[in-house]
N, CA, C and O atoms as a DFTB+ gen file, in Angstrom:
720 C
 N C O
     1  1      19.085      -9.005      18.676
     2  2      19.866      -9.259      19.851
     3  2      21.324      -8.923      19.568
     4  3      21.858      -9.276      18.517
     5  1      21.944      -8.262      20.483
     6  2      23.531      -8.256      20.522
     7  2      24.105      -8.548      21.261
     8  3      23.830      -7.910      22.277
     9  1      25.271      -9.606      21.479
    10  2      26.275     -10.467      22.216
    11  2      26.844      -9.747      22.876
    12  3      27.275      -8.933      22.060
    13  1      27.323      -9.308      24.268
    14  2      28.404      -8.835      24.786
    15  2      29.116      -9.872      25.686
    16  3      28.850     -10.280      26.817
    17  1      30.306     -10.226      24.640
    18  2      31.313     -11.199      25.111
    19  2      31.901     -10.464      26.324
    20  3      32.255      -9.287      26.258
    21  1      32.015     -11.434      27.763
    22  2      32.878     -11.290      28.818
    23  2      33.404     -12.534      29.212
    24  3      32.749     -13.465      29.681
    25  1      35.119     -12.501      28.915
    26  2      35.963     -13.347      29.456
    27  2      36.478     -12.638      30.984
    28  3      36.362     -11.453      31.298
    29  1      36.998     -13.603      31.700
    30  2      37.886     -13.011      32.526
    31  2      38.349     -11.989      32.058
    32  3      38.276     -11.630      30.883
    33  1      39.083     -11.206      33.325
    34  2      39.888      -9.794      32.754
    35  2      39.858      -9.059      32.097
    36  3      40.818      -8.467      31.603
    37  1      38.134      -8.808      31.813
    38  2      37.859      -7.722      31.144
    39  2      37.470      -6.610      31.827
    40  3      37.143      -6.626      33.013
    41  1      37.486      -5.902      31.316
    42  2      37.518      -4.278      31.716
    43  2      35.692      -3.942      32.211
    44  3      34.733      -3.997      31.442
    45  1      35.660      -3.649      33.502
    46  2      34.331      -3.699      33.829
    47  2      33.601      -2.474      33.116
    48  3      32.499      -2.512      32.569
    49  1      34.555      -1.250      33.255
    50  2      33.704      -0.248      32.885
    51  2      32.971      -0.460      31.443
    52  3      31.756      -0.524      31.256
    53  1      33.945      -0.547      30.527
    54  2      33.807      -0.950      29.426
    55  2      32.435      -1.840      29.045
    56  3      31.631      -1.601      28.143
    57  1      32.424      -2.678      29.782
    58  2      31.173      -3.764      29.314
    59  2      30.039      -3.195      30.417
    60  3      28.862      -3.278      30.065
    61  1      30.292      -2.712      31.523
    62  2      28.807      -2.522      32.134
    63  2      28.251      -1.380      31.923
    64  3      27.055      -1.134      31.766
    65  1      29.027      -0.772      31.923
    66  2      28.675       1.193      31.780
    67  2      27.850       0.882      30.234
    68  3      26.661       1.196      30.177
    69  1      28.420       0.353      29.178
    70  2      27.943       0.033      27.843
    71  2      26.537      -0.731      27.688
    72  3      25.692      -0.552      26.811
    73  1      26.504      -1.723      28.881
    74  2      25.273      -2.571      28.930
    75  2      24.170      -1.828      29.231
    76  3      23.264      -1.612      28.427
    77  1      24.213      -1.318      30.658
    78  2      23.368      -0.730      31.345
    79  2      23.373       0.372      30.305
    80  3      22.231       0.737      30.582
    81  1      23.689       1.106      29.443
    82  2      23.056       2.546      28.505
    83  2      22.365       1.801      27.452
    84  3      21.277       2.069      26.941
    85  1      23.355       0.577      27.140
    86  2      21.889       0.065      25.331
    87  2      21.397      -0.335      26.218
    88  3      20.855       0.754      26.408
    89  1      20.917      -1.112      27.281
    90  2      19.491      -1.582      28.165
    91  2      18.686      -0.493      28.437
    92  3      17.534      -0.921      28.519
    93  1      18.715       0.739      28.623
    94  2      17.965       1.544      29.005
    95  2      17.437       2.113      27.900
    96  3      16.314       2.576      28.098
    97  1      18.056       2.300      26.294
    98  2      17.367       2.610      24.969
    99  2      16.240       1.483      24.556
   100  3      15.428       1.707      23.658
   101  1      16.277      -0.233      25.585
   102  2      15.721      -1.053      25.075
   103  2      16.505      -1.878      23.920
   104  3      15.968      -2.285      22.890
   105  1      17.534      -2.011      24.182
   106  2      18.426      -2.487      22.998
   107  2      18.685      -3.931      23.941
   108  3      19.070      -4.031      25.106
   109  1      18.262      -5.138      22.806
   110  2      18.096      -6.550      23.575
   111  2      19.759      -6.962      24.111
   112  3      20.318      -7.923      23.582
   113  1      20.328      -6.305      24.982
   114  2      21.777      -7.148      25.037
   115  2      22.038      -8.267      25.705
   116  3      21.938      -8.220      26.931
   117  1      22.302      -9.108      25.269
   118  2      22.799     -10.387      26.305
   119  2      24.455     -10.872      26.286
   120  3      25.178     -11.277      25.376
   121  1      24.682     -10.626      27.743
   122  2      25.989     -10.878      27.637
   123  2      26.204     -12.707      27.993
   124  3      25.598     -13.366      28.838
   125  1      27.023     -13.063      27.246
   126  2      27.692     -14.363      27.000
   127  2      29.489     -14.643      28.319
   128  3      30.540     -14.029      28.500
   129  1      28.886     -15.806      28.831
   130  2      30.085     -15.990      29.498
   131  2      31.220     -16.796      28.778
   132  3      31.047     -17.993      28.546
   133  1      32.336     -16.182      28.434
   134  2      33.212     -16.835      27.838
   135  2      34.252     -17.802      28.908
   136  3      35.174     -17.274      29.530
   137  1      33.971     -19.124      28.994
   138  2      34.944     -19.522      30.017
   139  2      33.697     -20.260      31.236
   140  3      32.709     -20.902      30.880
   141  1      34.039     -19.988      32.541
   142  2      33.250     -20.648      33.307
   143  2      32.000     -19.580      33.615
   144  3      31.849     -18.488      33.068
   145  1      31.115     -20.200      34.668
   146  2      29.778     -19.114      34.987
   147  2      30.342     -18.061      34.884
   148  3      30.388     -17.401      33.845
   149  1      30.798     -17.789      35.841
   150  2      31.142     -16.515      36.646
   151  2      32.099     -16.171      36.435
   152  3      32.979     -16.975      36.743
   153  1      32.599     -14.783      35.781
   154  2      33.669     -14.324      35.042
   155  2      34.153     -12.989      36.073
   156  3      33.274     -12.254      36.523
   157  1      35.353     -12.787      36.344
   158  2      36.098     -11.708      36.869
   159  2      36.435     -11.043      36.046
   160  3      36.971     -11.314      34.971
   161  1      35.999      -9.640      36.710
   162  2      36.727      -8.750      35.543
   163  2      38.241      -8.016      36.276
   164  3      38.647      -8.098      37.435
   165  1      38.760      -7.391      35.234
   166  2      40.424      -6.976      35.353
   167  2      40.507      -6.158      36.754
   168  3      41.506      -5.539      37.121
   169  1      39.151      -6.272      37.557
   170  2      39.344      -5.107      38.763
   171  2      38.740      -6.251      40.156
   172  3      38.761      -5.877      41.329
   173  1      38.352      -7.323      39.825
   174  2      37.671      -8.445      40.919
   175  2      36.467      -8.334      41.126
   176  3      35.868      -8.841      42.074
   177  1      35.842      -7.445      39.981
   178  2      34.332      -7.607      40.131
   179  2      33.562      -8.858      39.354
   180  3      33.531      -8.813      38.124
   181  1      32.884     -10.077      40.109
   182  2      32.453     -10.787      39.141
   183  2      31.131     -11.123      39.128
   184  3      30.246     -11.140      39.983
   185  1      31.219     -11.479      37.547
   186  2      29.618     -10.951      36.967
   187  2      29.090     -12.313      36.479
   188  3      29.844     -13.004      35.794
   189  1      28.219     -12.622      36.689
   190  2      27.317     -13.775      35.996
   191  2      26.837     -13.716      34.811
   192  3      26.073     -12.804      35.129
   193  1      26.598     -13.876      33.712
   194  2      26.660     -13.594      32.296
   195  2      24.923     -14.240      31.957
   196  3      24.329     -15.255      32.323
   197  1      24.712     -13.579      31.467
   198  2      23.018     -14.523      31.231
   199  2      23.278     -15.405      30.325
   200  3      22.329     -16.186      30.254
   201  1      24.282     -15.715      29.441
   202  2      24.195     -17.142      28.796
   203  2      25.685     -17.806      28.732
   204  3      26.598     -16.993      28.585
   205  1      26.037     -19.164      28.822
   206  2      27.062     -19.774      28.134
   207  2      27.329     -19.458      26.873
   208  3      26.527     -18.874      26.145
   209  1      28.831     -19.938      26.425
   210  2      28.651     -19.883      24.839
   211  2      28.163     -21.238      24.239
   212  3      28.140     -21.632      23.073
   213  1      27.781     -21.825      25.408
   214  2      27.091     -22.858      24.084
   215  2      25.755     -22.517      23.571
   216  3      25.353     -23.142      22.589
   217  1      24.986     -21.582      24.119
   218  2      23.787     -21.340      23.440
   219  2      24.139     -19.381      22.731
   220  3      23.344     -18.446      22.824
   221  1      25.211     -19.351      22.243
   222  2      25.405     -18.215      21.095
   223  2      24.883     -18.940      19.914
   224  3      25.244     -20.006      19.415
   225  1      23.946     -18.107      19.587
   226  2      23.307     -18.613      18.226
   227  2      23.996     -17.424      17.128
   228  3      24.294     -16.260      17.395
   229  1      24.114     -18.069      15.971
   230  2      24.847     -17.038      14.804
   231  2      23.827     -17.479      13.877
   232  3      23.873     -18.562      13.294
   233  1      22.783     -16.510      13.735
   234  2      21.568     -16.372      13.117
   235  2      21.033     -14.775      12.670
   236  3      21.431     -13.801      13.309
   237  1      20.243     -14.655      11.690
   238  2      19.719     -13.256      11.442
   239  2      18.998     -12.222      12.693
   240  3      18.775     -11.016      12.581
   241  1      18.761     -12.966      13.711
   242  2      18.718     -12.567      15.107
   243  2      19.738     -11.527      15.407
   244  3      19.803     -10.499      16.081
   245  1      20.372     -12.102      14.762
   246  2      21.983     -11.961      16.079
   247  2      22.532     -10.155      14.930
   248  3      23.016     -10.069      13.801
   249  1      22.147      -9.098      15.912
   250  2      22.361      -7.807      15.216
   251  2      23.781      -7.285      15.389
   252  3      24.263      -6.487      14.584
   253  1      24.299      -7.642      16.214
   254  2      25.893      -7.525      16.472
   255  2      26.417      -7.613      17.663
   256  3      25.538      -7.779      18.509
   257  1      28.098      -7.550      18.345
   258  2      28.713      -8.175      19.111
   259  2      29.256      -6.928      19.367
   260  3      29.473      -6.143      18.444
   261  1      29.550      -6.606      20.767
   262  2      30.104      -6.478      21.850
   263  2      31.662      -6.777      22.498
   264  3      31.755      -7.575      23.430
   265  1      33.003      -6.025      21.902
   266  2      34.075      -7.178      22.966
   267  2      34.598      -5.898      23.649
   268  3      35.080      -4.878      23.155
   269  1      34.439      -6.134      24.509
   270  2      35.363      -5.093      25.926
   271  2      36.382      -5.590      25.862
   272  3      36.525      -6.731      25.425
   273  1      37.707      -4.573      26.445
   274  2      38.636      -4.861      26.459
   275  2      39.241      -5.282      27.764
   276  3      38.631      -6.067      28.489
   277  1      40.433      -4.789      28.105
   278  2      40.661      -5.457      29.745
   279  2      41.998      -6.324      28.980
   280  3      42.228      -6.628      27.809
   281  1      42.758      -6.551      30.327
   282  2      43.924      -7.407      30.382
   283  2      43.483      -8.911      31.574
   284  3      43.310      -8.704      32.775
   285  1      43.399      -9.927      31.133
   286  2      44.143     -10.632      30.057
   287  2      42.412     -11.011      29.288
   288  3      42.206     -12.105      28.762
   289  1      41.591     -10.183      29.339
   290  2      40.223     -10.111      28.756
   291  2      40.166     -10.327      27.534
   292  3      39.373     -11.061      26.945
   293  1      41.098      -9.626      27.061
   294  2      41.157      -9.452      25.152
   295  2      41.632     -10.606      24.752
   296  3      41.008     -11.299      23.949
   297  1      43.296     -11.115      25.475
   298  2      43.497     -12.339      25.057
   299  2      42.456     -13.747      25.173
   300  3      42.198     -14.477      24.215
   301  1      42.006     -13.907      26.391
   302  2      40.499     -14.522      26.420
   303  2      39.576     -14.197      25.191
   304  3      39.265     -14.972      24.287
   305  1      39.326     -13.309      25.300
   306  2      38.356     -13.532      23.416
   307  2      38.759     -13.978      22.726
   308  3      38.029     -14.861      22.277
   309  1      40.460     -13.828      21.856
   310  2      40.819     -13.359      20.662
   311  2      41.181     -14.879      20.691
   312  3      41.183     -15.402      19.577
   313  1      41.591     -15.967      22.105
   314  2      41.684     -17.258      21.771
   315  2      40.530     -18.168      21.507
   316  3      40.575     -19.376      21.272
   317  1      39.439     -17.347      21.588
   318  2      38.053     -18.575      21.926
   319  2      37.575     -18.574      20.448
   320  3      37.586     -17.673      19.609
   321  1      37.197     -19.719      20.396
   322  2      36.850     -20.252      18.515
   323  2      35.265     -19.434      18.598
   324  3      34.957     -18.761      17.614
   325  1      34.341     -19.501      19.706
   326  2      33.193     -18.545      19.774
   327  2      33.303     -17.573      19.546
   328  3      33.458     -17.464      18.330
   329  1      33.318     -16.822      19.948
   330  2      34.110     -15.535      20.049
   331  2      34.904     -15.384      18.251
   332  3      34.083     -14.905      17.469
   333  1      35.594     -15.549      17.919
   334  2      36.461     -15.927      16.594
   335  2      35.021     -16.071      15.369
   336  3      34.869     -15.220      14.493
   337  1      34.370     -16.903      15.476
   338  2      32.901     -17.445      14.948
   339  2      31.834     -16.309      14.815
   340  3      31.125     -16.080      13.835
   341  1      31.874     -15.602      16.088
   342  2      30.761     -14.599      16.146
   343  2      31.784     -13.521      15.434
   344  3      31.095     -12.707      14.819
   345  1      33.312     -13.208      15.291
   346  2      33.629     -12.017      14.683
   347  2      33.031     -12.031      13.088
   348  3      32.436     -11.142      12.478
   349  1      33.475     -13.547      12.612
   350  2      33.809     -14.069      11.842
   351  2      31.709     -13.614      11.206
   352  3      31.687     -12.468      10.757
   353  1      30.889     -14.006      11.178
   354  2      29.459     -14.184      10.973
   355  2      29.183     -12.454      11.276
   356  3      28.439     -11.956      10.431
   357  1      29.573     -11.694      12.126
   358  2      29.093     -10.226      12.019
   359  2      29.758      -9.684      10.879
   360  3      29.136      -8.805      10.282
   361  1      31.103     -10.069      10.352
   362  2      32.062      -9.612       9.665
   363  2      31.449      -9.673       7.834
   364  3      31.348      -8.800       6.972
   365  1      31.156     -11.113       7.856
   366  2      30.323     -11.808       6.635
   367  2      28.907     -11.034       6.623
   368  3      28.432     -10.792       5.513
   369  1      28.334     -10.706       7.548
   370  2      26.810     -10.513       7.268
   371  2      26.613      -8.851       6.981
   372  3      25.645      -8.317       6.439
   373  1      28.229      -7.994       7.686
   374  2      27.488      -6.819       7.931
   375  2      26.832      -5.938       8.937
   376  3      26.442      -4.775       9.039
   377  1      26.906      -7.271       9.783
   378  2      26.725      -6.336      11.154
   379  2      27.597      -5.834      12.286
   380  3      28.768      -6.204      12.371
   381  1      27.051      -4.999      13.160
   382  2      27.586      -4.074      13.897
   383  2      28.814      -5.069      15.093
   384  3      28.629      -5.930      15.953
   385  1      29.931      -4.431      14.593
   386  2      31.347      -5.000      15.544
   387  2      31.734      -4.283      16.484
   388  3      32.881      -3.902      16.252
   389  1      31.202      -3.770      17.785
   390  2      31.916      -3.140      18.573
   391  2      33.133      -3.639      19.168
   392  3      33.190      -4.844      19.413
   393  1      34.256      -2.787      19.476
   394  2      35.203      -3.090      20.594
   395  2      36.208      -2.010      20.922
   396  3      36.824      -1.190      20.241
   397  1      36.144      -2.360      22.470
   398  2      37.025      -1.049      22.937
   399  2      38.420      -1.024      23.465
   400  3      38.764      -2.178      23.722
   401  1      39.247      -0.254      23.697
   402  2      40.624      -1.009      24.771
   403  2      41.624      -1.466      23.745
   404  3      42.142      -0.997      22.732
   405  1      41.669      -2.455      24.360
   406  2      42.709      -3.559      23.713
   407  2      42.226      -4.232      22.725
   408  3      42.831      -4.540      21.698
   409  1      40.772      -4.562      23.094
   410  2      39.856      -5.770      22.022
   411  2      40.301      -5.186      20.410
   412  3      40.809      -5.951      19.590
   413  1      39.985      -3.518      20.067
   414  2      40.565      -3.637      18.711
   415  2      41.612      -4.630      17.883
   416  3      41.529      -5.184      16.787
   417  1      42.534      -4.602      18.811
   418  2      43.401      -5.345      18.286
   419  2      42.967      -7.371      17.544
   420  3      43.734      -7.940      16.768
   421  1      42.074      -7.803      17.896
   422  2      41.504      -9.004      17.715
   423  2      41.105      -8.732      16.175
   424  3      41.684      -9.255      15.223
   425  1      40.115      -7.907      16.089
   426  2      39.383      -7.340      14.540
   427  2      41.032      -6.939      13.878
   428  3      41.209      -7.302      12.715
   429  1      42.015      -6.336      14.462
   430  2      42.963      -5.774      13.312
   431  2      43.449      -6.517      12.746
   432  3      43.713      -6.460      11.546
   433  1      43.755      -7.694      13.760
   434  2      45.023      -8.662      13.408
   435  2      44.152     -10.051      12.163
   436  3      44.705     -10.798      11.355
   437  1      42.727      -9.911      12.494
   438  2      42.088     -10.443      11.845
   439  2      41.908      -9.538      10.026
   440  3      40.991      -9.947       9.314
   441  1      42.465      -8.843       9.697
   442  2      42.380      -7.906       9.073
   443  2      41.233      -6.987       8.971
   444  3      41.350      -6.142       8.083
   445  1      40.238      -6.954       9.615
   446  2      38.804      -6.257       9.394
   447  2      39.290      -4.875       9.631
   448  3      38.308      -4.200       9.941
   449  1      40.228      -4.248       9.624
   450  2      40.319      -2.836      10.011
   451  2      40.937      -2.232       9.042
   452  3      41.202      -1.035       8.932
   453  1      41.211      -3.307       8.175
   454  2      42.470      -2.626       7.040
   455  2      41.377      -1.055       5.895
   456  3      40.266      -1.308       5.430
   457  1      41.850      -0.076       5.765
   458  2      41.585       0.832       5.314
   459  2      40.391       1.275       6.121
   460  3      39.624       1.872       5.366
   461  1      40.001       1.231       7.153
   462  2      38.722       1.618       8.163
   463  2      39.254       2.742       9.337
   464  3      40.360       2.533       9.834
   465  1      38.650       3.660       9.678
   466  2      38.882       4.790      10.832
   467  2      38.749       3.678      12.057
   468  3      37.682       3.085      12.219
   469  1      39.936       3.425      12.937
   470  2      39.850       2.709      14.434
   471  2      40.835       2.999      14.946
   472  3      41.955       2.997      14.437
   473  1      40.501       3.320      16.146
   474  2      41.276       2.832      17.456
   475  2      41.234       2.094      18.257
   476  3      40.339       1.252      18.188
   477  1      42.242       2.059      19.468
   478  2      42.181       1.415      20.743
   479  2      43.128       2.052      21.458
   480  3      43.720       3.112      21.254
   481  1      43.212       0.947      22.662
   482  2      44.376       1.845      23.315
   483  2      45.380       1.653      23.184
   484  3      45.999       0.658      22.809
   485  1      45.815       3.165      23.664
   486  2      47.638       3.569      23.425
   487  2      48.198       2.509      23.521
   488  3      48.220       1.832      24.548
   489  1      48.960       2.096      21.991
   490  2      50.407       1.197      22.307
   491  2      49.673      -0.288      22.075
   492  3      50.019      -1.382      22.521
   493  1      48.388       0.103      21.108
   494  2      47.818      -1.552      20.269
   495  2      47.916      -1.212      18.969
   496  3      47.500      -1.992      18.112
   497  1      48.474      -0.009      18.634
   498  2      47.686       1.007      17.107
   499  2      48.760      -0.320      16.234
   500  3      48.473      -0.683      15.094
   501  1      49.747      -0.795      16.860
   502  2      50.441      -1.782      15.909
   503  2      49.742      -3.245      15.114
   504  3      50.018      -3.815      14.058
   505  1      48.688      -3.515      16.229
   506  2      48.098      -4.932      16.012
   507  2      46.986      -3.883      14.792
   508  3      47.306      -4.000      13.609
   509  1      46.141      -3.224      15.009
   510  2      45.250      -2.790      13.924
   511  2      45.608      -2.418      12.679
   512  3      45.663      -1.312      12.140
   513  1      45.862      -3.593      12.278
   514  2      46.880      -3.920      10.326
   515  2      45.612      -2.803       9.838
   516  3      44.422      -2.561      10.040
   517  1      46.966      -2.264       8.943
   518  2      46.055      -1.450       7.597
   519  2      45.332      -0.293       8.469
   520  3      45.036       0.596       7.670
   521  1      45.030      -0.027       9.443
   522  2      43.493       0.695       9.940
   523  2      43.712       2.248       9.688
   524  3      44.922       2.425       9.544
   525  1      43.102       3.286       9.594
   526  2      43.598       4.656       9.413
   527  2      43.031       5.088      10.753
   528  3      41.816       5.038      10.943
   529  1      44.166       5.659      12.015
   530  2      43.973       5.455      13.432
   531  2      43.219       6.624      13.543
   532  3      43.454       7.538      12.753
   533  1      42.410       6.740      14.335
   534  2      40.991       8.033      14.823
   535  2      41.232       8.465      16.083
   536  3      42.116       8.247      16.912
   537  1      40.038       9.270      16.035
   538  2      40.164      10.161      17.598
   539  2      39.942       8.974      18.945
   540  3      40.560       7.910      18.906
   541  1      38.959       9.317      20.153
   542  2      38.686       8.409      21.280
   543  2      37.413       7.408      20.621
   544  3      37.154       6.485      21.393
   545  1      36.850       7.407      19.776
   546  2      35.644       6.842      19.248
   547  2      35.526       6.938      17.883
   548  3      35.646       8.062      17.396
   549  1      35.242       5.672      16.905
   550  2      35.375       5.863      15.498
   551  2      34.533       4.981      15.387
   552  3      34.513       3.993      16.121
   553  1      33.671       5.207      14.414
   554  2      32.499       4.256      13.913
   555  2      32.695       4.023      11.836
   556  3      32.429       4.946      11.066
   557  1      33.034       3.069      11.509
   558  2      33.223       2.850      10.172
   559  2      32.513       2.012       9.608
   560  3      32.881       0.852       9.425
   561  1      31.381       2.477       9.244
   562  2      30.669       1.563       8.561
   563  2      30.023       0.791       9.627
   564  3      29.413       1.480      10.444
   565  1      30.012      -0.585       9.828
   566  2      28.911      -1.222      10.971
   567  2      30.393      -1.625      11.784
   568  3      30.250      -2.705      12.358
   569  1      31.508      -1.152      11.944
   570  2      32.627      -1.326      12.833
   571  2      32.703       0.208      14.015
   572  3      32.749       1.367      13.601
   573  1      32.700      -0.160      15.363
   574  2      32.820       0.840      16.007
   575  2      34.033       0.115      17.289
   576  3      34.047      -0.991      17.828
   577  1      35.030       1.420      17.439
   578  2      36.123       1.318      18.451
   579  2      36.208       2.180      18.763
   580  3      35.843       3.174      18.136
   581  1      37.079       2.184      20.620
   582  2      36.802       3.139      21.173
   583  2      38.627       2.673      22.081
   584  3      39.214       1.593      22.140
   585  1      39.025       4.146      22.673
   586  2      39.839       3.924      23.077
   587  2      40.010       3.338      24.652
   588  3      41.132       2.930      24.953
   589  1      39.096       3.287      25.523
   590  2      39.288       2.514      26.558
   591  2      37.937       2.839      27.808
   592  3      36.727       3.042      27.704
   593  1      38.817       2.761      28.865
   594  2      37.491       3.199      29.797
   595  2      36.826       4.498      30.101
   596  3      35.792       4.757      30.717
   597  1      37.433       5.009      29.685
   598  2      36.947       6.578      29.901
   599  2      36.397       6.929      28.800
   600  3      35.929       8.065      28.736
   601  1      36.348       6.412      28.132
   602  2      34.901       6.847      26.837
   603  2      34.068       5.964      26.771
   604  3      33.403       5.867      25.739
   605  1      33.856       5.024      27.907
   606  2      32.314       4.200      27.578
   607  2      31.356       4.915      27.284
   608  3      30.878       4.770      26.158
   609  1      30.853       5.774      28.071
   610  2      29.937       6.843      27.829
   611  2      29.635       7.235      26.230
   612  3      28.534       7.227      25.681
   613  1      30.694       7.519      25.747
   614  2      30.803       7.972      24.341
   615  2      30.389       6.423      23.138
   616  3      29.663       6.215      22.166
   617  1      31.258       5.746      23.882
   618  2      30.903       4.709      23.023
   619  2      29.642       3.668      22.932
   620  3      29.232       3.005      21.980
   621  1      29.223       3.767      24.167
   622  2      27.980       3.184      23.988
   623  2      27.031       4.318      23.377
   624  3      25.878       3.890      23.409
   625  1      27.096       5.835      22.735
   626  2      26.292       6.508      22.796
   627  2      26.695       6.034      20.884
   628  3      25.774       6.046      20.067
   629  1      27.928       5.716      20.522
   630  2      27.899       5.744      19.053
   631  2      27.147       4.085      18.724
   632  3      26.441       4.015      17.718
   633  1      27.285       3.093      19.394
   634  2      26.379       1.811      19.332
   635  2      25.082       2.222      19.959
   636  3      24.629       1.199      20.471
   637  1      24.522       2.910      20.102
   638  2      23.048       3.491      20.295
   639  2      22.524       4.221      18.788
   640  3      21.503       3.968      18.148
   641  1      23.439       5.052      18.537
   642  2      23.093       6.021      17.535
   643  2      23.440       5.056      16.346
   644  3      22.850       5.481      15.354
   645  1      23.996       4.185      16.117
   646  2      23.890       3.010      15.297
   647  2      23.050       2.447      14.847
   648  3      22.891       2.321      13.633
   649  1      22.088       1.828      15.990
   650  2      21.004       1.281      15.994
   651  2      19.546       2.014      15.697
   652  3      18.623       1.840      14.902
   653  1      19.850       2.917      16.764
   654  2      18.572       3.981      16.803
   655  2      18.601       5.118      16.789
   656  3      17.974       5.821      17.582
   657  1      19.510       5.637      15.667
   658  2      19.963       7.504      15.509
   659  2      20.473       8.125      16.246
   660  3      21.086       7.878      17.284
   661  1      20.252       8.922      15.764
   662  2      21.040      10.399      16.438
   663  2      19.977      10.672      17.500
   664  3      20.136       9.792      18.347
   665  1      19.052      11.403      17.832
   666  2      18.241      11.803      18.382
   667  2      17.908      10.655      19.728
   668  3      17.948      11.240      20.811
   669  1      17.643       9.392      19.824
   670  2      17.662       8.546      20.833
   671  2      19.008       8.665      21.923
   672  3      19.040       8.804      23.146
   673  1      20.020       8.553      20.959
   674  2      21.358       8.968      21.267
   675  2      21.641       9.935      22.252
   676  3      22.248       9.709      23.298
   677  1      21.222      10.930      21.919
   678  2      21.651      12.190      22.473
   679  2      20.810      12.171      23.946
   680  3      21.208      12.254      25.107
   681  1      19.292      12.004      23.279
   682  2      18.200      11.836      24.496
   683  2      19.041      11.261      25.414
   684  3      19.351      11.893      26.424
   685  1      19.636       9.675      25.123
   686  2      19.986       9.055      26.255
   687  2      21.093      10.247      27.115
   688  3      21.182       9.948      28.305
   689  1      21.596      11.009      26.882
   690  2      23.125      11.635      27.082
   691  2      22.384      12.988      28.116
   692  3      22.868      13.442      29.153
   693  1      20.977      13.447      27.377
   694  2      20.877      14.245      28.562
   695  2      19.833      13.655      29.597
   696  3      19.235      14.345      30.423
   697  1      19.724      12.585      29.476
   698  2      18.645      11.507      30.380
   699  2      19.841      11.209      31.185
   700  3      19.416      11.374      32.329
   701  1      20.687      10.976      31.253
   702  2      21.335      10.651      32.553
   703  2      22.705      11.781      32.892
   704  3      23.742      11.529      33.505
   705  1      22.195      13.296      32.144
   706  2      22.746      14.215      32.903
   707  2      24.461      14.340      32.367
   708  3      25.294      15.006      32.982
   709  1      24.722      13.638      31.246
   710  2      26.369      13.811      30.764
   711  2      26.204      15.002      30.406
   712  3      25.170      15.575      30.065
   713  1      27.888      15.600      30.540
   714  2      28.292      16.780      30.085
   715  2      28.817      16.881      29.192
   716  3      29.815      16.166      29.286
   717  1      28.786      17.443      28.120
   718  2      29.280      17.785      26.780
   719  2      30.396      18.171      26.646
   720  3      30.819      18.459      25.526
């Protein structure tokens, strides 16, 4: 299973465009509401989350996390002790850390980026301590960042090819007709 944290003010594209592509490889995602049920994202779309964080389990289950970015979305994660807990247990175990946008900045300031290929977006490259800054999408090891909304596409295709190669990957890319 992998967590996709949504606080308020997160960036819709980012987390749904991403959901809906690992859901269609069959990749178990469940997104977590950080905050109350029903979470707004940075554009007034709001989404119902299939679980609270009180039932985030941090167990060998748990294959990796999810943080979209968005304004004031990122700050919403980067304050929640859940959220903090789940960086904290993917970080220790080894597993897969996505985040896109702004969210980099949470993993930098936490130091997880120090000597690692990441980005985010323009004008966060300061919060990502230590990181050696990359193109729109960088995958380092079981850490993947992406620079914002206009590469969901891309980035959910490098947390696909993560999980389930290259070849699933790509499939997905000409299964729904992207252009190269």
């Amino acid at each position: 299973m992998i967590y996709l944290f949504l606080a308020d003010g997160f960036e819709e594209i980012e987390a749904l465009a991403t959901l809906d592509l690992l859901r269609r490889v069959g990749l178990d995602v469940i997104t977590v509401a950080v905050g109350k049920k029903e979470i707004t994202g940075a554009h007034n779309i709001k989404i119902i989350p299939d679980i609270p964080l009180k039932k985030v389990k941090l167990d060998d289950n748990l294959k990796g996390i999810i943080l979209p970015g968005g304004m004031p979305g990122t700050l919403n994660l980067n304050k929640n002790d859940t959220v903090q807990k789940a960086i904290d247990f993917c970080a220790n175990k080894g597993k897969m850390i996505a985040a896109i946008c702004a969210a980099p900045m949470i993993l930098g300031k936490k130091g997880l980026l120090n000597n690692r290929c990441a980005t985010c977006f323009p004008g966060y490259e300061k919060d990502l301590e230590g990181a050696i800054i990359g193109d729109s999408v960088c995958k380092d090891e079981n850490y993947i960042t992406a620079k914002g909304a206009g590469v969901s596409v891309q980035f959910a295709h490098k947390i696909i090819e993560y999980f389930k190669g290259t070849e699933c990957a790509d499939k997905l890319l000409e299964d729904i007709q992207w252009l190269k």
